[in-house]
C-alpha positions in Angstrom: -35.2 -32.2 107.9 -31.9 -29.6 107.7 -32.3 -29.9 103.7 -35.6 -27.9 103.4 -33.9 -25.1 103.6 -31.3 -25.9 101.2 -30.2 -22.3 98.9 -30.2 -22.5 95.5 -27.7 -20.0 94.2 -27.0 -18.1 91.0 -23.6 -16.9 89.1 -23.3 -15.0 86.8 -22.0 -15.9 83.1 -21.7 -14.2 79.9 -23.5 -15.7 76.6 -25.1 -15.4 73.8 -28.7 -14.6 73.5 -31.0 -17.4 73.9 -28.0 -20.2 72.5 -30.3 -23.2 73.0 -32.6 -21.6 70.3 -29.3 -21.2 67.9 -29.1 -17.4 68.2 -25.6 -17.0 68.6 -24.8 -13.2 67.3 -21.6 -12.3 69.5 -22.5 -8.4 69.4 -26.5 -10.0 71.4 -25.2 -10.4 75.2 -26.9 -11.1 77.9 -26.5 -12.5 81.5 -27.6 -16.1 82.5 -27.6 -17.8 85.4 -27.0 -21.4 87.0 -28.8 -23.0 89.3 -27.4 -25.4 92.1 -29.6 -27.3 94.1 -27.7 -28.0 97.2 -29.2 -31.3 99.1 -32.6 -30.4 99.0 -35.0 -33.4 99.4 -37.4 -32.7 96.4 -34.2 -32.8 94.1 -32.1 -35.6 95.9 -35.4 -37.7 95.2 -35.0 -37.1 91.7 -30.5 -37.4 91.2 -28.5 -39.8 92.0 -26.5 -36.9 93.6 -26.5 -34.7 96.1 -26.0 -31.5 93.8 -27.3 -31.2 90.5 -27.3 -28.1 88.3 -30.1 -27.0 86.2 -29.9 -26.0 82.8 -28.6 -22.3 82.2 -31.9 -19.8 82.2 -31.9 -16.2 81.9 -34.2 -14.0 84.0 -37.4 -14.3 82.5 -37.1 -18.2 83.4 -36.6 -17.4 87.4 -39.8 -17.3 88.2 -40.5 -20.3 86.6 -37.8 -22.3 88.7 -39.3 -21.4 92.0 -40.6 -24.1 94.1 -42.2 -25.2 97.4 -39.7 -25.5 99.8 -36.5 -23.8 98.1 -35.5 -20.3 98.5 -34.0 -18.7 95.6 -31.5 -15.7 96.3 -31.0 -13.5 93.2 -28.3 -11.3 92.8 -28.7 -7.7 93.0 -27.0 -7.1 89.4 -30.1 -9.7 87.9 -31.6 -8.0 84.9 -35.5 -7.7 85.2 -36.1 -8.3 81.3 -39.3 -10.2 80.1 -40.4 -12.2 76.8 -43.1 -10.8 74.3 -45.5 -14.0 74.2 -48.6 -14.2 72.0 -51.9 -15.3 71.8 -55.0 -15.4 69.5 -58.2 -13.6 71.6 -61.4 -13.5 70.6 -63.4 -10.5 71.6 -67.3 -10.3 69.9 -68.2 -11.6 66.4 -66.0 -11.3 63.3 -63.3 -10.2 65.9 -59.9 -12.1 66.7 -57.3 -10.0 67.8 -53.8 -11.0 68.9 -52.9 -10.0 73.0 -50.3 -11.1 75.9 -50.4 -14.7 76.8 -49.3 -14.4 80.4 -47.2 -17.7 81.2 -49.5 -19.2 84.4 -47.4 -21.3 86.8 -48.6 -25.1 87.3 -50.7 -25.9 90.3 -50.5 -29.1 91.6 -50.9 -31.8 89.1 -50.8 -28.8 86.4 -48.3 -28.5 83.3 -47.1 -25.7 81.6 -46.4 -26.1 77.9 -44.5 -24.1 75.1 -47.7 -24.3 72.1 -46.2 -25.0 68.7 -49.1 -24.8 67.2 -52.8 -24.8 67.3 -55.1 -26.1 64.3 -58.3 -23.6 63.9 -61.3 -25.8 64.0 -65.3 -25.7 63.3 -66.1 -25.0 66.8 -63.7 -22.0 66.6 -65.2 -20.8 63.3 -68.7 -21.2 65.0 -66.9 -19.3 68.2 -65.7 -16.7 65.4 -68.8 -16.0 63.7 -70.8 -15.3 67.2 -72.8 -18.6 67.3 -71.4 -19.4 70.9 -71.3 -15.9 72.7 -74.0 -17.6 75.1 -71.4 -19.6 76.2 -68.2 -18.0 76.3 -66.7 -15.4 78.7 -64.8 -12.5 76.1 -62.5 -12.0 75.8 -61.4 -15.7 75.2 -57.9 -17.1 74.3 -59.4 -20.0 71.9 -57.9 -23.1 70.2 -58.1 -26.8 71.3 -56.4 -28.4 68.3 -53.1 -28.0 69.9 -49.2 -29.7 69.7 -46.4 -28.4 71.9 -43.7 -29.0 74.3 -43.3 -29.7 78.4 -42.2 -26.5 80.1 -42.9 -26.5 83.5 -44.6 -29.2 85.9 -46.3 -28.7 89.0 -46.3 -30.8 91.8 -46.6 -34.9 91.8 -47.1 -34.7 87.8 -45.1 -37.9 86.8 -46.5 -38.5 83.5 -44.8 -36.0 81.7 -41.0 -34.6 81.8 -39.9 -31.3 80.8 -38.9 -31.1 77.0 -41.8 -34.0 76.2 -43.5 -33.7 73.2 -47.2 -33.5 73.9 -50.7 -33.3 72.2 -53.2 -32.2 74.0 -56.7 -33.8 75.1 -58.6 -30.7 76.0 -61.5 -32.2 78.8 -61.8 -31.6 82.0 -64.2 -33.4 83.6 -65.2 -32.4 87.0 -67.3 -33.9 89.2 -68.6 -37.3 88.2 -73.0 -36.9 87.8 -75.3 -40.1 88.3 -76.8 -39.4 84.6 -72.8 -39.8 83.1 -72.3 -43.9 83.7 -69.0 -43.1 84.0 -68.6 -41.7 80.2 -66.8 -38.3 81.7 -65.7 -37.0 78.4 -69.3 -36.5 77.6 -70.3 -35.7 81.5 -72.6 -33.1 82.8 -69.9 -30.9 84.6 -67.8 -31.5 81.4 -65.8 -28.1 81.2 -64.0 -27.7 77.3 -60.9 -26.2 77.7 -60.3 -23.8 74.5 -64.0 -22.8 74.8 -65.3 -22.9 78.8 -61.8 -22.1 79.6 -59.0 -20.2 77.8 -57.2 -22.3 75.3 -54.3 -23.6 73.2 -53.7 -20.4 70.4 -51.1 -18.8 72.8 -47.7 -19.2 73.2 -47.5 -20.3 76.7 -50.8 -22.3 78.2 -51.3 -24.3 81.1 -53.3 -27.5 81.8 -53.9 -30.6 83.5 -51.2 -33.2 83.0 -54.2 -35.4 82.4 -55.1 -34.2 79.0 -51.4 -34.6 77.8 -49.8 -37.5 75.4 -47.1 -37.9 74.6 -46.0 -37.6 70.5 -44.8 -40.9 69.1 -41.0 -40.6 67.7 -40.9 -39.0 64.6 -44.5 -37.3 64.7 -43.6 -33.5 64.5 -45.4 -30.8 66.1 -46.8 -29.3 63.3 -48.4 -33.2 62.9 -49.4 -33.1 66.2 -51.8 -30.5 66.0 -53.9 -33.0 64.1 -54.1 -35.3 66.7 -57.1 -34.1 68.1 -59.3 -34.1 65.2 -57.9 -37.5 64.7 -58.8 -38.8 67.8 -62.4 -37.5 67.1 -62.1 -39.6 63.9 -60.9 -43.1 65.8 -63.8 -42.3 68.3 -66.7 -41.9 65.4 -65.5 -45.1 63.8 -65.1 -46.9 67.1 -68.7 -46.4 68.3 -69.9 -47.1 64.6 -68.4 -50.7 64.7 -66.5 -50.4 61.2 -65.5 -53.6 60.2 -63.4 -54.9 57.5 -65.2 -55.4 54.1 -67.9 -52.9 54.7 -69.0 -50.0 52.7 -69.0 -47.1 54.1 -70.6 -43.4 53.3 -69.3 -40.5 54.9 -71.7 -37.1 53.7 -69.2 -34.4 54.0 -66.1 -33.8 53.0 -64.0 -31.4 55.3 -61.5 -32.0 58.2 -63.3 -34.3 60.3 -65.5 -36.7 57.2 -61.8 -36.8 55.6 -60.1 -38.0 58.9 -63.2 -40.6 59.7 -63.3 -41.7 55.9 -59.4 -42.4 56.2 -59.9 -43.9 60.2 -62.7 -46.4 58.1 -60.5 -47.3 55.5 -57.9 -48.3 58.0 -60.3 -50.5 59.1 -60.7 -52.6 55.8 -63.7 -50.4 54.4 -64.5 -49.5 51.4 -65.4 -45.9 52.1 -67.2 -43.6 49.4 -67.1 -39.4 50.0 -70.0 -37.5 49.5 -69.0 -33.6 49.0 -70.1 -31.0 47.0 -67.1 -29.1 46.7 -65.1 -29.9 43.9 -61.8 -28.7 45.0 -62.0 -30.5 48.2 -63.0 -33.9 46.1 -59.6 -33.2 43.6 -57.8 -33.3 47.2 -60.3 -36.3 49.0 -59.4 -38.6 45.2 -55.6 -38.0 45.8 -56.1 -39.9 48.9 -57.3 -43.0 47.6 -60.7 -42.5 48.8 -63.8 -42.6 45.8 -66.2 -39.8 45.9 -69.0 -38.8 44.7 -70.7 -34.8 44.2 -74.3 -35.5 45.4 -75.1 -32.0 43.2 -74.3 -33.5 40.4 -75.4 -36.6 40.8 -78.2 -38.4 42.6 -76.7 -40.0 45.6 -78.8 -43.1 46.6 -78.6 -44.3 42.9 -74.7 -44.1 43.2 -74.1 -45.9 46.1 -76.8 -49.0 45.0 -74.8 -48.7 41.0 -71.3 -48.8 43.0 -72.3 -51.8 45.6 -74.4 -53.6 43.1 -77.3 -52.6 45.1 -76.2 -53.4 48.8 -76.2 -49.9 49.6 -74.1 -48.9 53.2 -73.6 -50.4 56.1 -72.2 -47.6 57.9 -73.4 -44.2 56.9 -71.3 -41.7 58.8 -73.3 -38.1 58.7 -71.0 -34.8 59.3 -72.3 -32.2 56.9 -74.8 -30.9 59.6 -77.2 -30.0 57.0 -80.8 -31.0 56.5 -80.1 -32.7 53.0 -77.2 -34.8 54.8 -79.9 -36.0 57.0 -82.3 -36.7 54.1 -79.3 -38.5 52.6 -78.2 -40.9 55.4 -81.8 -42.9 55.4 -82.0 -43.6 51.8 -78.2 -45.2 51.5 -78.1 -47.8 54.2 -78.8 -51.4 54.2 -81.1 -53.5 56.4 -79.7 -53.0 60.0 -77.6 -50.7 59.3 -75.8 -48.4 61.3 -76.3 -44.6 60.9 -73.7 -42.1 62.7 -74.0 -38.7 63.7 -70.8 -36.5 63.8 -72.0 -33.6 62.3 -73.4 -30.7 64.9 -77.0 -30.0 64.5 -78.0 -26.7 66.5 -81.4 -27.0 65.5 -84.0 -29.9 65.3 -83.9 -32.0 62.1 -86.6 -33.8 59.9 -86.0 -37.1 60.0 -87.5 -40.3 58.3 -88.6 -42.6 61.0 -90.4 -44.4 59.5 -86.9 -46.0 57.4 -85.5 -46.7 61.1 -88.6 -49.2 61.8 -89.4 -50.3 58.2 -85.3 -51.4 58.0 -84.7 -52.0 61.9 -82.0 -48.9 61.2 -79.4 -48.1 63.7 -78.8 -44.3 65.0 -75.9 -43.4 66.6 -74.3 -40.8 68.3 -70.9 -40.0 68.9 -69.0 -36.9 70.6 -65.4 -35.5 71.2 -63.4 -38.8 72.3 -61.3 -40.8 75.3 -58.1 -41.3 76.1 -57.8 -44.6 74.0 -59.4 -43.1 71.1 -56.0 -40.6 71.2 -54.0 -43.3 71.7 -55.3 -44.9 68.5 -54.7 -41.7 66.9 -51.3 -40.7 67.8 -50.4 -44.5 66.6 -52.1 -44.3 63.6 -50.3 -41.0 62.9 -46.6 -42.6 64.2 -46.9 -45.5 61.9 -48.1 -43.7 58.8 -51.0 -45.1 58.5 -52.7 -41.2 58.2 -51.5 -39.2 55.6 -52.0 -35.7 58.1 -49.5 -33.4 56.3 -51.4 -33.9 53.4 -54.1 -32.1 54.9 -52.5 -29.3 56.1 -53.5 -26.5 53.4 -51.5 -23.7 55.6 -49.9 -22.5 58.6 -49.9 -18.7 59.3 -47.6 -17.3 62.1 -49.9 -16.2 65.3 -49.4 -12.5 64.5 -51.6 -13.2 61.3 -54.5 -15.2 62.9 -57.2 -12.6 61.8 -56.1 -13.5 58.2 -56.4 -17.1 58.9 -60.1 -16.7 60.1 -60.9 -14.4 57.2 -59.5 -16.7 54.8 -61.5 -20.1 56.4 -64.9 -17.3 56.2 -64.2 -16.7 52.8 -62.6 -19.9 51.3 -64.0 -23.1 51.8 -61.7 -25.0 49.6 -58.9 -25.5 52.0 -58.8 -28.4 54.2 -56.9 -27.5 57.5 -55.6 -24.3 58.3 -52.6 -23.8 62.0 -51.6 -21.4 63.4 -47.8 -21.5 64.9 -47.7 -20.1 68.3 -44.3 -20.2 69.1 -43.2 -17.1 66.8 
């Protein structure tokens, strides 16, 4: 067909510096250029006329705009100029430093995004403190936790426009094994993206356009970052088969007990807290949730005095910690049902003989699916999850070693970003 090799051609126009980002200092001139996309078949497919002109880029964006099939002629008088983007690298234990993120154009069925921000998570404390060098490939761009904005798409991605708001589901699944039953997100050639593959703490990353939804109106970015540990939330209480008018223990109070305590009481649970930190419990009270500081006093006897001896029917564990595991045994009913969240490197003590004496229910539960986000992202839309309120700070990605230092040494907070885009 003649239109395959359509031109696309540039002129020249004076303006101010980046104006769609509201810099508009007269004395901060730079050259742009416009795009026109002459009858050429990918683009005629896509507008109802024959020419359509781009938005206005400036020369960092050209490389960007190339595609199969369309020749783009630039200018001798073009400036070569480049953007500084950022992003968070870790390089050996105790060491985060910040580096380029090199913008990586989509493949086929690829997206590239513009990260707002990235919450800093357990697994990328436990990546900080050297606990997964086994596993990861330094140095590492980490961060999984991640909100941002359609950039770029690569071919046949139709699920996604530029400008889309987007979280990010960070799985990539590979090839399907016998052993998986079709459960991909916990597969054998499960790859994470953020730990087996660089991750969201940059400025510019690109993924799948499988692992992208979209943000519900009115969700900001900066609420979008919790999505993910949200979704981890809907999928614990899913597989635990919460149901409306049971009691519920969650042992441990940080990001992801708060989230699943909060998922429960959604549900029509009563849901009581088990932490031992006391700031976090002022914060976990403000939320409407009762608690309880095992330290202080004896748990089982708490939970039989609150439920008038009834005890749990869903005991959610995600401490990690050998007395959490004690715990969970001697607080559920008959036939109840006893979820693991929590990460357990090691091998655990458990009390069996509780599992056959009260015909107990173990369950266990990791990362999530696509309807578990889904669940999420609504539940976050409609208000239903206070997430600001557990935002404790956001440091700008040039202070991300400050942010891990402060996580090391504070365990107070609740959830800590990490705003790429600056």
């Amino acid at each position: 067909m003649a239109g395959h090799g359509s031109l696309v051609t540039l002129t020249e126009e004076s303006r101010s510096l980046r104006p769609d980002r509201g810099e508009s200092n007269p004395e901060s001139q730079a050259s742009v250029f416009r795009l026109e996309f002459r009858h050429h078949p990918l683009f005629a497919s896509l507008h109802s006329k024959p020419a359509q002109v781009a938005e206005s880029v400036d020369a960092a964006d050209l490389k960007s705009a190339v595609r199969k099939d369309v020749r783009v002629q630039v200018p001798p008088w073009a400036p070569r100029t480049t953007r500084t983007m950022k992003a968070a690298n870790y390089l050996e234990k105790g060491q985060v430093e910040v580096g380029d993120s090199v913008p990586v154009a989509p493949k086929s069925g690829e997206v590239r995004l513009d990260v707002g921000y990235c919450g800093i998570c357990g697994t990328d404390m436990h990546i900080y403190q050297g606990h997964m060098d086994a596993r990861v490939q330094t140095p590492l761009t980490i961060g999984h936790e991640v909100s941002a904005t359609v950039a770029e798409l690569g071919e046949f991605v139709t699920s996604v426009e530029v400008g889309d708001r987007v979280a990010v589901r960070p799985l990539n699944f590979g090839e399907a094994h016998p052993c998986d039953k079709g459960h991909a997100h916990v597969g054998k050639n499960l790859k994470f993206i953020g730990i087996d593959a660089p991750g969201g703490m940059q400025h510019s990353w690109t993924v799948p356009a499988h692992t992208l939804h979209k943000l519900p109106d009115g969700v900001s970015l900066e609420q979008g970052a919790l999505a993910e540990p949200a979704a981890v939330a809907c999928h614990d209480v899913r597989l635990g088969r919460v149901k409306e008018g049971e009691t519920v223990v969650v042992i441990g109070g940080g990001p992801i007990g708060i989230l699943v305590a909060l998922v429960a009481k959604e549900k029509g649970a009563r849901v009581i807290v088990s932490e031992i930190n006391d700031k976090r419990l002022e914060k976990i009270d403000t939320l409407g949730l009762e608690t309880v500081n095992p330290l202080k006093k004896d748990l089982a006897e708490t939970i039989s005095s609150k439920t008038n001896e009834a005890m749990a029917d869903v005991v959610f564990e995600v401490s990690g910690s050998q007395s959490g595991v004690d715990a969970m045994t001697s607080i559920v009913n008959v036939r109840g049902r006893i979820v693991v969240v929590g990460i357990h490197p090691h091998p655990r003590q458990i009390d069996l003989f509780r599992f056959f004496w009260s015909e107990l229910e173990l369950i266990g539960t990791r990362l999530y699916e696509k309807e578990d986000f889904e669940e999420a992202l609504a539940l976050i839309g409609e208000g239903k999850l206070p997430i600001e309120e557990l935002i404790t700070k956001v440091y700008p990605i040039d202070h991300v070693k400050e942010a891990f230092q402060t996580i090391e040494n504070n365990p107070e907070g609740i959830k800590y970003l990490v705003k790429c885009d600056e």
